[in-house]
N, C-alpha and C positions, 0 to 999 in steps of 0.2 A: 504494500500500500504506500501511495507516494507521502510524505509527510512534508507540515506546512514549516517554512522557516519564518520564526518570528525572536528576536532578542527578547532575554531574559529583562522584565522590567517591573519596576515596580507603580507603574500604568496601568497591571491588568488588571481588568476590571470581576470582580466578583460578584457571582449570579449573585440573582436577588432569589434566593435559596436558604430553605433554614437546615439545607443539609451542609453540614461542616466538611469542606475537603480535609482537614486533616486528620477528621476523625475516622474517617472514609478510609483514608493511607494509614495509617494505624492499624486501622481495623482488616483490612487486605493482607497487612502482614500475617496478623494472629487467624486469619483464615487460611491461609495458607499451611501454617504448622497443622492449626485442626484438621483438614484435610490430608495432609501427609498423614496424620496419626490416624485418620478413619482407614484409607486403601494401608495401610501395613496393621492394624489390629487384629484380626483377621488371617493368617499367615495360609490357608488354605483357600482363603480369597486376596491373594495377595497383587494387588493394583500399582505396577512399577512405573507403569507413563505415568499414572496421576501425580506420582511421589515426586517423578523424576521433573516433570511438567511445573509443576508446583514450584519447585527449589529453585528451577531457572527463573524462576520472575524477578527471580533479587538478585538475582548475576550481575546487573546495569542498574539496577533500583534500589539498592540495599543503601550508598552514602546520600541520592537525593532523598528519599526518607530523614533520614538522620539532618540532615541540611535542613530539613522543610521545620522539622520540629524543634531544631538550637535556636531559639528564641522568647523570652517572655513576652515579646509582643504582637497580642492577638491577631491582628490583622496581617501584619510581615507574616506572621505563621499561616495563614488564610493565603496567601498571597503565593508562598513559598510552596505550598500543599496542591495547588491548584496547577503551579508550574509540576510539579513532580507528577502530579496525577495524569495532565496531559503530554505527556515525555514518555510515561507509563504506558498510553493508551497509542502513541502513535506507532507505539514496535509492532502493530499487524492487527489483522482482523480477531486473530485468534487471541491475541492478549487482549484486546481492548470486552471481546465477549465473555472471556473468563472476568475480569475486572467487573462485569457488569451484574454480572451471575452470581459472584461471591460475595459481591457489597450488597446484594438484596437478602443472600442468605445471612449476612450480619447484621439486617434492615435497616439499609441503604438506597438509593434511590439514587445513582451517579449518571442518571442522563441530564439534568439540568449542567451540572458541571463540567462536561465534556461538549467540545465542538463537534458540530456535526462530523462523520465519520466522510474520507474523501471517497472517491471512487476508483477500484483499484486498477493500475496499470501496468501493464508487466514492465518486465523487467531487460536489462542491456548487460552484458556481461561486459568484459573491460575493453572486448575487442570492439566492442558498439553492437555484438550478435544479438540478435530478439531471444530472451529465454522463456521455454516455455514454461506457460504457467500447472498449478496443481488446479486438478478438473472432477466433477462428482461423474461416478461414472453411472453414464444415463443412456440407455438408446442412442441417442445423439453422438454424445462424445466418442461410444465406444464406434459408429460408425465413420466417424471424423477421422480415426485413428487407419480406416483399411487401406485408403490410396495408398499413404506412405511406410507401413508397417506389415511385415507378413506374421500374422499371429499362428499360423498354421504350422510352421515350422519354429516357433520357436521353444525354447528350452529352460527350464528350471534354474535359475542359479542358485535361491534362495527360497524359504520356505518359513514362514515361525507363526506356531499360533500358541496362544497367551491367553491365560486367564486375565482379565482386566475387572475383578470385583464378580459381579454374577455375571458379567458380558464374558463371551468370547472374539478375541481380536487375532486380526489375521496380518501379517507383511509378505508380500509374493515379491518377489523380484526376477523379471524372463529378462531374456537374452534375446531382442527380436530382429530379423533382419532388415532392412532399408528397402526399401520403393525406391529409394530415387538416387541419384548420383552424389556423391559428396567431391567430387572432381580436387581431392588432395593428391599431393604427392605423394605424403607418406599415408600410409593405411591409419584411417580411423580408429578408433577404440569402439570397441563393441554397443551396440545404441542398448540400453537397458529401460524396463516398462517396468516403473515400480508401482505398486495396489497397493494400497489398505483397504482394509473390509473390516467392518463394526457391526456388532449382534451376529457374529458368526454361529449358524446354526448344524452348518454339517462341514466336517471337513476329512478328506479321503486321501492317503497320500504313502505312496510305496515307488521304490527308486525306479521301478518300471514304469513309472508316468511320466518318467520328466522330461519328454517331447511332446510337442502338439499342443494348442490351446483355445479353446473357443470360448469367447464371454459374450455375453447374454445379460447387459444390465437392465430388465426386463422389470416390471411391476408385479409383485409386489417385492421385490426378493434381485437378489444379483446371483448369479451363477457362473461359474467357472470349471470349465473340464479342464480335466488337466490326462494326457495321453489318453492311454486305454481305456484307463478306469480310476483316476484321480478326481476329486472332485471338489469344490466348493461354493457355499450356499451362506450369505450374510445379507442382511437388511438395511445395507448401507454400503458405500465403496468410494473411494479417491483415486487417482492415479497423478502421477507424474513421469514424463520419460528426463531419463538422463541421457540426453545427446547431446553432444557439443555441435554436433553437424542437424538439428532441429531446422534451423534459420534458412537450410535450402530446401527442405519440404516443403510441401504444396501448403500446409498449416501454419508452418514459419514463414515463409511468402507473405502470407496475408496479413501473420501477424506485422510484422516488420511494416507493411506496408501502413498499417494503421495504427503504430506506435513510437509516442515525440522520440528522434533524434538524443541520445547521453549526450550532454548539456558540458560535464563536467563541474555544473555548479552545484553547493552542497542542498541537497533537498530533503537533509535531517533536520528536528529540534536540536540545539545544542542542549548538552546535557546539562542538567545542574548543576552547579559548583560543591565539593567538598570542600577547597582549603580552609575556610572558617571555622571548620569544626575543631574541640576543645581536642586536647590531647588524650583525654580520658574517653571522651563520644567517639571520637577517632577508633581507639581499641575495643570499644565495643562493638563496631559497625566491623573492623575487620574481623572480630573473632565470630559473629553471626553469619557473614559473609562466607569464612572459611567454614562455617558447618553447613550454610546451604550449600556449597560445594561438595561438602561429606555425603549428603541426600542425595545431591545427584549423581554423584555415581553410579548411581543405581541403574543408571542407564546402561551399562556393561553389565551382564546377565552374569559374570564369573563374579563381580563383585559384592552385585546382590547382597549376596548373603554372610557379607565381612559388613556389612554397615551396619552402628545402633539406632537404626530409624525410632526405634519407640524411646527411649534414652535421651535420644536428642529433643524430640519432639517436647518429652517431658521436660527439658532444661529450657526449653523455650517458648513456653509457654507462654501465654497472653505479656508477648515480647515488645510488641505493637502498642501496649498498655503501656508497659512500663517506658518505654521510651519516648512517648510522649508526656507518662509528666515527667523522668530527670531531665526534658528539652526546655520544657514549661518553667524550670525554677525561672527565678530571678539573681543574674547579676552571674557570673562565667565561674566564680565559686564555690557555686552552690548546684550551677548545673553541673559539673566537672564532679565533684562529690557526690550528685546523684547516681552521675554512671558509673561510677565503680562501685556504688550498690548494686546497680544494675548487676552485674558485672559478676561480682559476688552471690548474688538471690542466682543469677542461672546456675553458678557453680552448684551451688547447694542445692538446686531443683535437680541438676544431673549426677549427683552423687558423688563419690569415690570413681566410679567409672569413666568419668569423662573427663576432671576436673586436673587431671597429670595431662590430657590432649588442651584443655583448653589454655592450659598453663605454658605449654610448648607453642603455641600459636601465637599466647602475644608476648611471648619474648623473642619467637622468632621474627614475627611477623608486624609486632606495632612495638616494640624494642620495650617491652614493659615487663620485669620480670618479679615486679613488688607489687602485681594486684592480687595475688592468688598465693594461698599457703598449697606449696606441691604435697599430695598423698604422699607419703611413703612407698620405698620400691616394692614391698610386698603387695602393694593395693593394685585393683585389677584399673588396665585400662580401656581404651578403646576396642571391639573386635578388629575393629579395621587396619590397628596395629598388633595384636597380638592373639594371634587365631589356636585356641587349644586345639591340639588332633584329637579327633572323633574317637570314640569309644568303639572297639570293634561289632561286627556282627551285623547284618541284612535286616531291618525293620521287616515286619511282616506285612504292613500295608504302605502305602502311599498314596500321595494324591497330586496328581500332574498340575502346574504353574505354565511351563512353557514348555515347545519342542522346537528342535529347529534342525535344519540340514540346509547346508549350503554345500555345492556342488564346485569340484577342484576348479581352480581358473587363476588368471594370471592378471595382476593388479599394481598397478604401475611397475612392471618390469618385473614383478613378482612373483614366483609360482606359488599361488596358496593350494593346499590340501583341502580335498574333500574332510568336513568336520559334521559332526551330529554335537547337538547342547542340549540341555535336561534340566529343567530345574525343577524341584520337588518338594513338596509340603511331608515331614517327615514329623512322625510320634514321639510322642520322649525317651528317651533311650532306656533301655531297661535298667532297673533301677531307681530311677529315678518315679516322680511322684504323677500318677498316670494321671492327672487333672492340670499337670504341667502345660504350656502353650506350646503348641507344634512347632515346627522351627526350618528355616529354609536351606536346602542345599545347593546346588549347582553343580555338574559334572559335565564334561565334553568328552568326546574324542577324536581321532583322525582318520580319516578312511574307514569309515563304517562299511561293514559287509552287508548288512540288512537294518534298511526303516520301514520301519510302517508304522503308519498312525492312523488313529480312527477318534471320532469324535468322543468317542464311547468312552475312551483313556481319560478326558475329563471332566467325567460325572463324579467328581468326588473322592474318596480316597477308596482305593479296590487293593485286595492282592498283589503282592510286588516279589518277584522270583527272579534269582541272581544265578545262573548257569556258568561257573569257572571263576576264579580269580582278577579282581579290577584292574589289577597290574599287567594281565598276563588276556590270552581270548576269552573273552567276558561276551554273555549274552543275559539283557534285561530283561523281564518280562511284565508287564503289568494292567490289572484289569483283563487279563485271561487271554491276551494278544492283542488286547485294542494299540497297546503299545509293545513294539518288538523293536529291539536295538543290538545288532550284535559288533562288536569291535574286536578285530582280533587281535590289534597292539594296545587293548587294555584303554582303559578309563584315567583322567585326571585327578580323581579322589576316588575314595569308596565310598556307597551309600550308605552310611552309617549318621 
């Protein structure tokens, strides 16, 4: 979405609105953490885009907050909140509807306070190419796509479907071939047709499918064969192609044809200033900062299950609260003494477990190494840094999270291996107290000899049978075959 350039001033003018932007921005924050904490409580409904999705909002937004709120004076704060919120709202269609959604769930009302939303136009790559845009896939679009794409021949690269809460989510990614000429010298890079699909309801998939593809974005329902007998069925779909050579289709034609020339002029808001912030606001904005980066890692499926999502969430708790009033004091003193309360109330909300990480962060990171008394070396810390080995022995049930198989290929000069990923909702280990909270694993491997997946693998936690050694030819079994994995150089952890 293009965004408006307007200088940072203290001109702007504030709706005649008895909704408070700052309380708004405050409040987006502490919705945020509550949302991470709902998709991870749950760990057999474990929701890693919402986690992940979530954590990125404060990637760019974490010191204009904190900027908006260093002020005892009502109106600069109104004024400053108002800039941050609309700074917030110009990073895409899809921030500004999350923003819209989670400030009503906080009972909010943030259409008065945001500009009308612009009309979006694609986009130029650096070379001036028209890129293509991301498309719902509809009858239409998927018809759009045939001049210049042969979906008949095309091939599987990737595959993952994902528990997302009670939804099932899907990511496809083909290999498809070109329609039309890319008149380069040297050979192109492979044009790639990436899907998502949301409310996935059937989903069929064994290595003998992974040529040929007909979609069908049909009413009510979207469908996808995949070869012989692969198949998939969701209530919703996107697509976007990765080609760099887009812009000499017959679709890129057009588009190029009816979109403004790269200008070179900047067509961002400037971001908000930090420098003003107090030296103490300063280390609390980096050390929130560096844990919304801890959440997001979540995004790497191996990681998953090294992060304290609920830990953290619980250290930062109605966070958005607290920092607006230590913003609030009066006189830099007293705001500066507020956040290192601040500061300290997280410590103690996150315990002995977090509180030697957060202690590392801003000494390394905001050079503060006298806000925090460090636990002792026996005290546990992060999982993310200190991962105990699993307790041996095959659980007797599981319950499937994600599956994925990406098919060997070669990536920027790279030969990658055929790999299978797994991640699993597992029981408490024996011994332990069986009313215990399930807990998440993650395992891959390389050159899988047999996938197969079936919708069926996740309904829930079924039967889970472990044929050979993880180290060594390993075959998975679970939910009676719905899910079948065999690798014969062994597994990256045990299922334990």
């Amino acid at each position: 979405m293009a965004r408006r350039t307007r200088p940072l001033s203290d001109s702007l003018c504030l709706p005649e609105s008895r909704t408070s932007a700052v309380s708004v921005l405050a409040a987006l924050l502490d919705r945020s953490v509550e949302q991470i904490a709902e998709a991870a409580a749950e760990v057999r409904q474990f929701d890693r885009e919402t986690i992940r999705a979530a954590a990125d909002v404060w990637d760019n937004n974490l010191f204009p907050l904190f900027w908006a709120v260093s002020t005892s004076d009502a109106d600069e704060r109104e004024r400053r909140a108002m800039t941050a919120l609309e700074w917030m709202a110009g990073l895409g269609e899809r921030r500004r509807s999350w923003m819209t959604e989670q400030a009503a769930i906080a009972g909010y009302d943030i259409g008065s306070l945001l500009p009308p939303a612009e009309p979006y136009i694609p986009g130029r790559d650096y070379l001036g190419h028209v890129m293509p845009p991301q498309s719902r896939l509809t009858r239409q679009s998927v018809d759009d796509l045939a001049p210049d794409y042969d979906l008949v021949t095309a091939s599987v690269r990737h595959l993952q479907v994902e528990r997302a809460g009670t939804r099932l989510t899907t990511f496809l990614q083909l290999v498809v071939d070109r329609m039309f000429a890319v008149g380069e010298d040297a050979p192109a890079p492979p044009a790639l047709l990436n899907v998502w699909l949301d409310g996935v309801t059937d989903a069929v998939f064994d290595l003998s499918y992974k040529r040929g593809v007909v979609l069908d974005a049909g009413s009510p329902e979207t469908a996808i064969s995949l070869g012989t007998g692969g198949r998939l069925r969701a209530t919703a779909g996107e697509y976007r192609l990765d080609d760099r050579s887009w812009h000499l289709s017959d679709a890129g034609r057009r588009a190029d044809a009816a979109t403004p020339p790269r200008t070179g002029r900047p067509s961002r808001l400037r971001q908000p200033p930090a420098e003003d912030l107090g030296t103490d606001a300063r280390a609390a904005a980096v050390l929130l900062r560096h844990a919304m980066w801890e959440l997001r890692s979540v995004r790497y499926a191996d990681q998953a299950d090294h992060v304290p999502v609920l830990d953290l969430c619980r250290a930062f708790s109605r966070a958005g609260e607290a920092i607006l009033d230590a913003g609030s004091r009066r006189g830099s003193r007293h705001r500066e003494a507020a956040f290192r309360k601040v500061i300290r109330t997280w410590a103690d909300q996150g315990g002995p477990t977090l509180t030697r990480w957060f202690a590392g962060i801003l000494k390394a990171r905001a050079g503060r190494s006298d806000l925090l008394e460090v636990p002792q070396t026996g005290q546990r810390t992060p999982h993310s840094l200190t991962d105990s080995p699993p307790a041996p022995g095959v659980p007797p049930q599981a319950a499937l999270i994600m599956a994925s198989w990406t098919a060997g290929h070669t990536d920027y000069r790279t030969e990658r291996p055929a790999t299978a990923q797994l991640q699993l909702a597992l029981p408490p280990r024996s011994g332990e107290d069986s009313s215990a909270p399930w807990r998440l694993r993650t395992i891959s491997c390389t050159e899988p000899d047999a996938f197969h997946l079936d919708t069926v693998a996740f309904h829930g936690p079924g039967p889970l049978a472990q044929e050979g050694k993880p180290t060594a030819a390993c075959r998975l079994d679970l939910h009676h075959g719905a899910l079948q994995i065999a690798a014969s150089e062994g597994w990256s952890a045990s299922v334990s």
